[in-house]
C-alpha positions as CSV (number, residue, x, y, z in Angstrom):
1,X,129.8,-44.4,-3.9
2,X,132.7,-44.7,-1.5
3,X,135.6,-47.4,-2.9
4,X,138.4,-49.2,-1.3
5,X,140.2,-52.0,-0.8
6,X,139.5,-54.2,2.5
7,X,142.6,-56.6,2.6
8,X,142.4,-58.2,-0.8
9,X,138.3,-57.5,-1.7
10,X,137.9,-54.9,-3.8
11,X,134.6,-52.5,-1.7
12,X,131.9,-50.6,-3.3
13,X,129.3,-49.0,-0.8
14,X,126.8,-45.9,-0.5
15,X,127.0,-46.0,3.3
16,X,127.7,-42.7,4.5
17,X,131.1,-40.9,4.4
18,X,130.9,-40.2,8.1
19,X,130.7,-43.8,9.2
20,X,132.7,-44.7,11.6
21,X,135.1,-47.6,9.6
22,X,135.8,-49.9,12.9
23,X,131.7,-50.2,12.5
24,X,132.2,-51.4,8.8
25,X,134.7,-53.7,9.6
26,X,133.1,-55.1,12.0
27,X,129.1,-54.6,11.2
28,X,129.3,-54.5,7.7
29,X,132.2,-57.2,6.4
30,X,132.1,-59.4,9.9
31,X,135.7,-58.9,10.2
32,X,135.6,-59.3,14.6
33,X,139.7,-59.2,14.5
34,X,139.3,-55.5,15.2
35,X,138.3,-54.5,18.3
36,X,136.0,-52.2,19.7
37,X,136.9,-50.6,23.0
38,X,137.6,-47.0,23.8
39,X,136.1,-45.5,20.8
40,X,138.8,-42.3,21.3
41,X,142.0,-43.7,19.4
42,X,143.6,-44.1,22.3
43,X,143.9,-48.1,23.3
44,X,145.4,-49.4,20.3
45,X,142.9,-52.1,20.0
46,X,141.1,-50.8,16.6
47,X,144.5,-50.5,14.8
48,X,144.5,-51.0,11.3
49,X,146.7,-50.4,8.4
50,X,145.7,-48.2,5.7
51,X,147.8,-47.5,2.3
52,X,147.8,-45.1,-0.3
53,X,148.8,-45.2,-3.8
54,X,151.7,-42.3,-4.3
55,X,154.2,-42.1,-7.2
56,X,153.5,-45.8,-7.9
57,X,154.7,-47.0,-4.9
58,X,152.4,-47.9,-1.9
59,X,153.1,-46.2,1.6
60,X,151.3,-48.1,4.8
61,X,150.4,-46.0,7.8
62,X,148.7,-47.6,11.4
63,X,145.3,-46.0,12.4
64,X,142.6,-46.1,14.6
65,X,140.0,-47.3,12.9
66,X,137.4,-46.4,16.0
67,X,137.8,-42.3,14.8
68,X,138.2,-42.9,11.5
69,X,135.1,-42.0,8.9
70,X,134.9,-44.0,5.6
71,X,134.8,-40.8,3.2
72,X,138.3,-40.6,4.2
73,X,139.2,-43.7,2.6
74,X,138.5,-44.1,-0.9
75,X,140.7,-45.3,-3.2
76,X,143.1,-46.4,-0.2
77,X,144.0,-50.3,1.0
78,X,142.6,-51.2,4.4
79,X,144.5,-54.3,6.0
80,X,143.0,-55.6,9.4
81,X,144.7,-58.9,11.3
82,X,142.4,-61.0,8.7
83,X,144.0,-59.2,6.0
84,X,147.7,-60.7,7.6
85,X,147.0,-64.3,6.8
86,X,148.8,-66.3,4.8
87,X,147.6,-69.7,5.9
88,X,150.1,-69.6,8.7
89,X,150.9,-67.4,11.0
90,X,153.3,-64.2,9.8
91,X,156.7,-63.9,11.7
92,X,155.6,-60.9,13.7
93,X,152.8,-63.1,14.8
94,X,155.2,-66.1,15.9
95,X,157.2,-63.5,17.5
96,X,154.7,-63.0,19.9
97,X,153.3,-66.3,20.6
98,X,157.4,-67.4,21.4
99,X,158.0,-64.6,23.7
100,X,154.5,-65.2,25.7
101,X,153.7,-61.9,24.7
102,X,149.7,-62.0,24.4
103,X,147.3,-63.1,27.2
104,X,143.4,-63.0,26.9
105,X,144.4,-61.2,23.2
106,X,142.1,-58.4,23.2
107,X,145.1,-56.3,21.8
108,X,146.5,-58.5,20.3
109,X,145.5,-57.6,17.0
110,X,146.1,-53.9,17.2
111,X,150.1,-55.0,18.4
112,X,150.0,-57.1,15.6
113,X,149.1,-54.4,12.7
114,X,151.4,-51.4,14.9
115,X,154.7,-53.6,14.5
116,X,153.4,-54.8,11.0
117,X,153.1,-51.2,10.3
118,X,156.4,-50.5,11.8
119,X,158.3,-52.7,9.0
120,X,157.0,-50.3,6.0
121,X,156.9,-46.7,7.9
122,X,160.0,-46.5,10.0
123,X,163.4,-45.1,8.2
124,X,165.0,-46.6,11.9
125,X,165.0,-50.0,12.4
126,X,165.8,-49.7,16.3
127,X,164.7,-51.1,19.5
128,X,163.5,-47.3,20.4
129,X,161.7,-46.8,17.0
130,X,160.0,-50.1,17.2
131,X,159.1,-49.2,20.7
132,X,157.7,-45.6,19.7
133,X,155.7,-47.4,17.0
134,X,153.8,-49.4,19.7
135,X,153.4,-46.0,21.6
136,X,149.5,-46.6,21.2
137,X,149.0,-49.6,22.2
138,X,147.3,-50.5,25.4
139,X,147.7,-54.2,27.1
140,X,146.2,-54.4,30.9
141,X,146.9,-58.0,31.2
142,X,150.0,-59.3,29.7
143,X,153.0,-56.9,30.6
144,X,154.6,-54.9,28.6
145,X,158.0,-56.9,29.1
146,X,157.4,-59.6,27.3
147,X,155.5,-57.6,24.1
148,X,158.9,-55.3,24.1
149,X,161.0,-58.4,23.5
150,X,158.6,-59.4,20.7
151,X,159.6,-56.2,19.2
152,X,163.1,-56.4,19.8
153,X,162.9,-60.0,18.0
154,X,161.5,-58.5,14.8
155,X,164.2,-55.6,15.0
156,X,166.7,-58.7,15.4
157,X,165.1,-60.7,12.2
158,X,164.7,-57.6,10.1
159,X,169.0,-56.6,10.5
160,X,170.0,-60.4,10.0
161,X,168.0,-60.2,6.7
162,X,169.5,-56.9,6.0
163,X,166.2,-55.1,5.4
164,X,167.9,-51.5,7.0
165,X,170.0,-52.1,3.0
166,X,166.6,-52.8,1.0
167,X,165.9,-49.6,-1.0
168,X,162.3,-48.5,0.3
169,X,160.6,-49.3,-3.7
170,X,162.3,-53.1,-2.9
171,X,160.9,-52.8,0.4
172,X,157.2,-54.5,0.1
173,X,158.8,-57.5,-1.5
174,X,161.0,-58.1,1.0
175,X,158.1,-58.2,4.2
176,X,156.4,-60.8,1.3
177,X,159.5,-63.1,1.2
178,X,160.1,-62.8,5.2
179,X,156.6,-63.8,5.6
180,X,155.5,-60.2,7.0
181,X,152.9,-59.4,5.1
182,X,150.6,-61.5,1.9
183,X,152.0,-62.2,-1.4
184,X,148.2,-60.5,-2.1
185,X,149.6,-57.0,-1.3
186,X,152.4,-56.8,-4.6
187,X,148.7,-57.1,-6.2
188,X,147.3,-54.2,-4.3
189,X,149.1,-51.3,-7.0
190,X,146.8,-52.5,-10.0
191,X,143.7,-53.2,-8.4
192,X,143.7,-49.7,-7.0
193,X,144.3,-48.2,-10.2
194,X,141.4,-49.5,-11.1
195,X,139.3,-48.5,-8.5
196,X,139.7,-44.7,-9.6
197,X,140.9,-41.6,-8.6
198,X,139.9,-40.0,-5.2
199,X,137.5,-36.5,-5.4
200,X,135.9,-34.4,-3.1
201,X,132.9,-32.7,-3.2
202,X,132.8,-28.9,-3.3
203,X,132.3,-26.8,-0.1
204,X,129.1,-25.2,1.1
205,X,127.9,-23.5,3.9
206,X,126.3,-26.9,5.3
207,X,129.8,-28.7,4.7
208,X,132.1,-29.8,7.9
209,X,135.5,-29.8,6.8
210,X,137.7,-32.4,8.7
211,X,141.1,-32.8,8.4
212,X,142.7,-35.7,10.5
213,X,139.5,-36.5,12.9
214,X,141.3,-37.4,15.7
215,X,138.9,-35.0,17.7
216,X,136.2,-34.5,15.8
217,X,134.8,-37.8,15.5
218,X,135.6,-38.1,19.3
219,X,133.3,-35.6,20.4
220,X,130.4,-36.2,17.8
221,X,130.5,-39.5,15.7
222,X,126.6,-39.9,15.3
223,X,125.8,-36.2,14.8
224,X,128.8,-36.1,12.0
225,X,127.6,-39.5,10.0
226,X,125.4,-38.6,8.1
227,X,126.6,-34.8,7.3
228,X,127.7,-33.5,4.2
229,X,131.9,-34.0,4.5
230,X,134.6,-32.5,3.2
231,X,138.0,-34.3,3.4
232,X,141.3,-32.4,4.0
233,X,142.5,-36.7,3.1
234,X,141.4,-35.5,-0.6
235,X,144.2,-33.0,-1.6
236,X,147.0,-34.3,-2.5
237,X,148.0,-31.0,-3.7
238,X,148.6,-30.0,-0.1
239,X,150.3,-32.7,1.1
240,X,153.9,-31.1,1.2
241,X,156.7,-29.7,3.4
242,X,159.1,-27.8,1.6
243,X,161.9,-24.9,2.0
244,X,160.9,-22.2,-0.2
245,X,162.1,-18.1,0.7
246,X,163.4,-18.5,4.0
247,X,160.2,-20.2,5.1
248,X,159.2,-23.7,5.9
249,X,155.9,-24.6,3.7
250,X,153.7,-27.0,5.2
251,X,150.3,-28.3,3.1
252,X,147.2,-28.2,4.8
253,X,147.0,-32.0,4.7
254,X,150.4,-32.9,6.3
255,X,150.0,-35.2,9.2
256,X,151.9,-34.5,12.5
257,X,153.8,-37.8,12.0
258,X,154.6,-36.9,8.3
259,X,155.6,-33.1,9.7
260,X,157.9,-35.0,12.4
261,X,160.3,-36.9,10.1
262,X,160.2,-34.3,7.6
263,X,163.8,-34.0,6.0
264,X,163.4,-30.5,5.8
265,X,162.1,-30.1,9.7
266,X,164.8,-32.1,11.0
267,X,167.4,-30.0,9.4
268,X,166.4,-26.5,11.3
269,X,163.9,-27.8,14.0
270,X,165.7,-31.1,14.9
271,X,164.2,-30.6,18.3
272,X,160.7,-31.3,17.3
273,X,161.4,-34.6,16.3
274,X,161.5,-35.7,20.2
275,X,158.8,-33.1,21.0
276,X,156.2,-34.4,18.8
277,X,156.4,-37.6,20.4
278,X,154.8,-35.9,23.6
279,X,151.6,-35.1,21.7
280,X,150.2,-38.2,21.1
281,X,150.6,-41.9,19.5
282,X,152.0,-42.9,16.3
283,X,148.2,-43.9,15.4
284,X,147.1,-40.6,16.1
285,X,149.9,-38.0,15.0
286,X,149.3,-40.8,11.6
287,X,146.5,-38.6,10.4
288,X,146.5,-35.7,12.8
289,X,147.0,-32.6,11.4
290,X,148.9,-29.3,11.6
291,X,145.6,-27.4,10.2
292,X,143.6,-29.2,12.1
293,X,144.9,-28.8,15.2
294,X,144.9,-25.4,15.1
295,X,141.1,-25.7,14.0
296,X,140.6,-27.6,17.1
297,X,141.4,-24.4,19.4
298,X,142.3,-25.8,22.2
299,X,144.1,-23.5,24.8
300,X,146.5,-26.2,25.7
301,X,147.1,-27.9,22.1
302,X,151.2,-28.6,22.0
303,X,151.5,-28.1,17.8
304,X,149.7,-24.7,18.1
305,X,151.9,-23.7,21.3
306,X,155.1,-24.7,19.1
307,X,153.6,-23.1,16.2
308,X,152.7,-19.7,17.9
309,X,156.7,-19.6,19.6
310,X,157.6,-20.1,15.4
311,X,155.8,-17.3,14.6
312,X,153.5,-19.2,12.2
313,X,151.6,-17.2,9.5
314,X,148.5,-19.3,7.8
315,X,147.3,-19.2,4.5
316,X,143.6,-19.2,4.4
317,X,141.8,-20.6,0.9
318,X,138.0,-20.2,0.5
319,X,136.0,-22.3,-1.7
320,X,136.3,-20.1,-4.7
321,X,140.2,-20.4,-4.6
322,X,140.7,-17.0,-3.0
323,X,143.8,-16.6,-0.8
324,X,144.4,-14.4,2.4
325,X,147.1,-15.0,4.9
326,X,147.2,-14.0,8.9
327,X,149.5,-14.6,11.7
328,X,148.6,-17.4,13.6
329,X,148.6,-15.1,16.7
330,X,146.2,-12.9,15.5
331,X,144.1,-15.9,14.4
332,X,142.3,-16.7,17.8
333,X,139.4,-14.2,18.7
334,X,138.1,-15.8,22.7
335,X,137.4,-19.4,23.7
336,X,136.9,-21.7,20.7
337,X,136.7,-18.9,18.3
338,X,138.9,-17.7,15.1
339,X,139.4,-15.9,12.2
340,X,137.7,-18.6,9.7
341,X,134.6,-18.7,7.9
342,X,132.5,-21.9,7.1
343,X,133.8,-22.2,3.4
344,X,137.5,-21.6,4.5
345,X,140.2,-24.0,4.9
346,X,143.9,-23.4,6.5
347,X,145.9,-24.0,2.9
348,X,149.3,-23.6,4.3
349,X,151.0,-22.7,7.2
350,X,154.5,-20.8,6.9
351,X,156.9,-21.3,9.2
352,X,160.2,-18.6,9.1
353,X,163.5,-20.3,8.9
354,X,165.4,-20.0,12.5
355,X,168.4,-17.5,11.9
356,X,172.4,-17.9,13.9
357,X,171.5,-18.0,17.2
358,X,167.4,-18.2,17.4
359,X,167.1,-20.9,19.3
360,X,164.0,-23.3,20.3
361,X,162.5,-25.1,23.3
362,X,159.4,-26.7,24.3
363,X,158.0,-27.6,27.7
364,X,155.2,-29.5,29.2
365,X,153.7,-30.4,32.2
366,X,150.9,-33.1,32.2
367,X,149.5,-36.4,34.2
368,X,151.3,-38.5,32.2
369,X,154.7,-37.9,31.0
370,X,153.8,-38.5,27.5
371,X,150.9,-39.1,25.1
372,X,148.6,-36.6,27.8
373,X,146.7,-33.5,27.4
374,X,149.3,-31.2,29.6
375,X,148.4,-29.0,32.4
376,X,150.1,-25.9,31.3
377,X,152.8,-26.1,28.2
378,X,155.0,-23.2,26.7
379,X,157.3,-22.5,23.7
380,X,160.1,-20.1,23.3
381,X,162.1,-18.9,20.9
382,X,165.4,-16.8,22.2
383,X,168.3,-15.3,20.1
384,X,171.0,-13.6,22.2
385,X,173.8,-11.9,21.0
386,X,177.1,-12.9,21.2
387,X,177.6,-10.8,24.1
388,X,174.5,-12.9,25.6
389,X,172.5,-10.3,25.4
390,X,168.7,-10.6,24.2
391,X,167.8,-9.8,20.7
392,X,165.0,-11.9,20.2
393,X,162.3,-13.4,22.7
394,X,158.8,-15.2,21.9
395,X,157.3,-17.5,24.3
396,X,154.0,-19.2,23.8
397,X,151.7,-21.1,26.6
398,X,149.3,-22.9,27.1
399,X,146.3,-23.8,29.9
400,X,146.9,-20.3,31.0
401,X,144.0,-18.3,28.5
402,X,140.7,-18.9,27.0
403,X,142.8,-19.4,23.4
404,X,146.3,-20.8,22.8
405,X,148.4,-17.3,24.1
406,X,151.5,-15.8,22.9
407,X,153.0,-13.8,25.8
408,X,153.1,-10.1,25.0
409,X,155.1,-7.5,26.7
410,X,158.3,-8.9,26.4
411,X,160.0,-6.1,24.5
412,X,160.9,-4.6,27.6
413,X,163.3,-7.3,27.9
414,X,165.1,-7.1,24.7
415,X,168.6,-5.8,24.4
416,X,169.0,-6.8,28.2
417,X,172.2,-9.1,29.3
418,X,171.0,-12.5,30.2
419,X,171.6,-13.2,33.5
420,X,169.8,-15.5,36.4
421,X,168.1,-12.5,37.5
422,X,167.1,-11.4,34.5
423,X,166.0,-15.0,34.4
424,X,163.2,-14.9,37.3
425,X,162.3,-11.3,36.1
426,X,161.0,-12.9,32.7
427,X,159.3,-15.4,34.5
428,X,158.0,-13.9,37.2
429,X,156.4,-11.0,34.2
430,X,155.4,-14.2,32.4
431,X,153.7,-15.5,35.7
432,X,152.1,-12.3,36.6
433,X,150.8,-11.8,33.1
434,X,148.5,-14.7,33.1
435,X,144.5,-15.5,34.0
436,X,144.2,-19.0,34.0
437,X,141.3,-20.9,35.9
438,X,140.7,-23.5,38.2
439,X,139.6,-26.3,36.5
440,X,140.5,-30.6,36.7
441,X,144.4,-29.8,35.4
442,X,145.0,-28.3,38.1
443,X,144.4,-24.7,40.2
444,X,144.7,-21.2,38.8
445,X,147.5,-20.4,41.6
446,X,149.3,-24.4,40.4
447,X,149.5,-23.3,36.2
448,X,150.8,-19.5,37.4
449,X,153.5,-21.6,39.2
450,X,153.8,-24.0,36.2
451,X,154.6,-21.2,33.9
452,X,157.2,-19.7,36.2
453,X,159.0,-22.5,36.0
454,X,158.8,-23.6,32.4
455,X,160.2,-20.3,31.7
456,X,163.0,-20.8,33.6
457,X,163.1,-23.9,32.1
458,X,163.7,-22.1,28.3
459,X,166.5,-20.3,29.3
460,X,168.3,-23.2,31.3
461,X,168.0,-25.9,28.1
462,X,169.2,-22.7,25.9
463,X,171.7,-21.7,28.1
464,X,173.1,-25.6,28.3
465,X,173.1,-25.9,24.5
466,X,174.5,-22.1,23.9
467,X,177.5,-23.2,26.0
């Protein structure tokens, strides 16, 4: 039996772990405030809020409810816009209606929960955070002028009631007395005490493993409902990111947004705060994984192209606890294909500790300027010596191989004096190195080209910061 809480009613079912929760919402409770549209997570119209019970203290996250699979959720608090009503309309709802900022309303509700969401997960209250919080969140008839100024209206109220100074366990009694959120939800603590504590069912060769599924559940809901499921959601144990021998540690359950803000991540990776923000929406990168986008395999994925330039090692646990670790470059065998059996799931991922001078860059070319698959993408990591000569050089890309690729060959470079020659000679090796195909990204001769240039790209952002 799968429990949780949907807004304030407590829900026991025995529907299957893989279904689909947008469908329960809807089909099951009759809750229509959720919409149903692109059934990928990426219009914003499903969007939900879902909470979890950690250290006594609840922590709210959006979703998209259209990808997400009931297993995932037991013993958690679902809110959808019904769940928002406290016999009036809440103040991020009045925002909206008093800057015109809805239309036929079929997003509505997702806007509603993102900037909801935005009160209890952002440490920023900004204009540009409130803004990245809405990141996933389509509207094709109202303009997005007029929903921006609803979000700089709530930024506005939250400051003049100087929630930015409420300490973050004061936090959901505050969005209660500013009429944010239900009195119902200082309830929530208990009643999911009660409920019980979450547990997974033990692997087996017939068990699909799923980590965030952002992807999985996109390519094959209806095969997937009614499998036999095992939630990376479940371990709490490796839900971490921490410093530990000159290594960054990151759990097998870590989200991408939860990897993003990391503490630990902004303090020797600071870029990948802005970076991550290309990959996809606050929705997504919500329950999006590290492990599981390396799972995914695909020759273009951004985290596994940052990852590869990082020199990421995995940590590999089968289902009778057994540990074996592998570089992450070594981890891809062709198209689709890696170094993980059935039972297996990635534990850990170590990341080494950027020594003086290393320093990191990440480029991507796509449709879209963010929140798009890219067309080709690459990752470098370059220490020079004082003297500006090479010591280090790793550069990752992807949309160029059958597998997420780190370049090799690129010792014959080190110890060399940087120079704008040296420059093109990298990338023109880097360029000629490559096999990609023609395929709806773009042509085998365009990404060969891309490359070149996000090479030369590296070394002119490292250059600018070195100086």
């Amino acid at each position: 039996m799968i429990r949780f809480i949907l807004n304030n009613k407590i829900i026991e079912t025995h529907k299957p772990d893989g279904m689909i929760l947008l469908d329960f919402i809807r089909e099951e409770e009759g809750l229509t405030g959720t919409k149903e549209a692109c059934r990928e997570g990426e219009c914003g119209a499903c969007t939900v809020l879902i909470g979890r019970l950690n250290n006594e203290k609840m922590e709210y996250k959006t979703i998209a409810s259209c990808i997400t699979p009931i297993g995932s959720l037991k013993n958690c608090h679902i809110v959808t816009v019904e769940g928002l009503d406290t016999g009036d309309f809440t103040l991020v709802q009045k925002l909206i209606i008093d800057n015109s900022a809805s239309q036929c309303g079929y997003c509505t509700p997702g806007i509603v929960l993102s900037m909801t969401g935005f009160c209890f997960m952002s440490e920023e209250i900004s204009y540009d955070a409130i803004i990245d919080a809405l990141d996933g969140n389509i509207c094709r008839c109202t303009g997005y002028a007029s929903i921006r100024n609803a979000g700089r209206s709530l930024i506005d109220n939250l400051k003049a009631n100087d929630y930015e100074k409420t300490a973050k366990k004061d936090r959901l009694q505050k969005l209660i007395e500013m009429n944010i959120i239900p009195s119902y939800f200082a309830e929530i603590p208990e009643k999911l005490k009660k409920i019980g504590n979450r547990s997974n069912i033990n692997i087996s060769d017939e068990t699909v493993i799923v980590a965030g599924a952002t992807d999985l559940f996109v390519q094959k809901p209806e095969a997937l409902e009614n499998q036999k499921l095992y939630f990376m959601s479940e371990r709490k144990d490796l839900e971490y990111i921490k410093e530990e021998n000159g290594n960054i540690l990151v759990g097998g359950a870590v989200a991408i947004e939860d990897f993003r803000k990391s503490q630990v991540i902004k303090k020797h990776y600071p870029e990948l705060e802005d970076y991550l923000l290309l990959h996809s929406s606050t929705i997504l990168r919500n329950t999006a994984t590290l492990s599981g986008n390396i799972v995914n395999a695909s020759p273009i994925g951004d985290i596994t192209i940052i990852l590869l330039a990082l020199s990421a090692r995995l940590v590999i646990e089968n289902r009778h606890g057994n540990i074996r670790k592998i570089e992450l470059s070594k981890f891809y065998i062709s198209y689709k294909k890696y170094d993980l059996e059935p039972c297996e799931i990635i534990r850990e991922i170590e990341i080494p500790i950027c020594s003086k001078n290393e320093q990191f860059n990440f480029e991507k070319v796509s449709n879209r300027k963010i929140l798009d698959i890219a067309s080709v993408n690459s990752a470098a990591l370059i220490k020079l010596s004082d003297k500006k000569n090479i010591e280090k050089l790793r550069i990752s890309a992807g949309g160029v191989a059958p597998i997420p690729l780190l370049l090799s060959g690129l010792e014959k470079f080190i110890g060399k004096e940087l120079s704008a020659k040296l420059i093109q000679e990298i990338a023109e090796y880097c360029m000629q190195s490559v096999t990609p195909i023609d395929d709806i990204r773009g042509s085998a001769k365009y990404k060969k080209i891309l490359l070149k240039q996000l090479i030369i790209a590296h070394f002119n952002k490292i250059n600018t910061v070195q100086k």
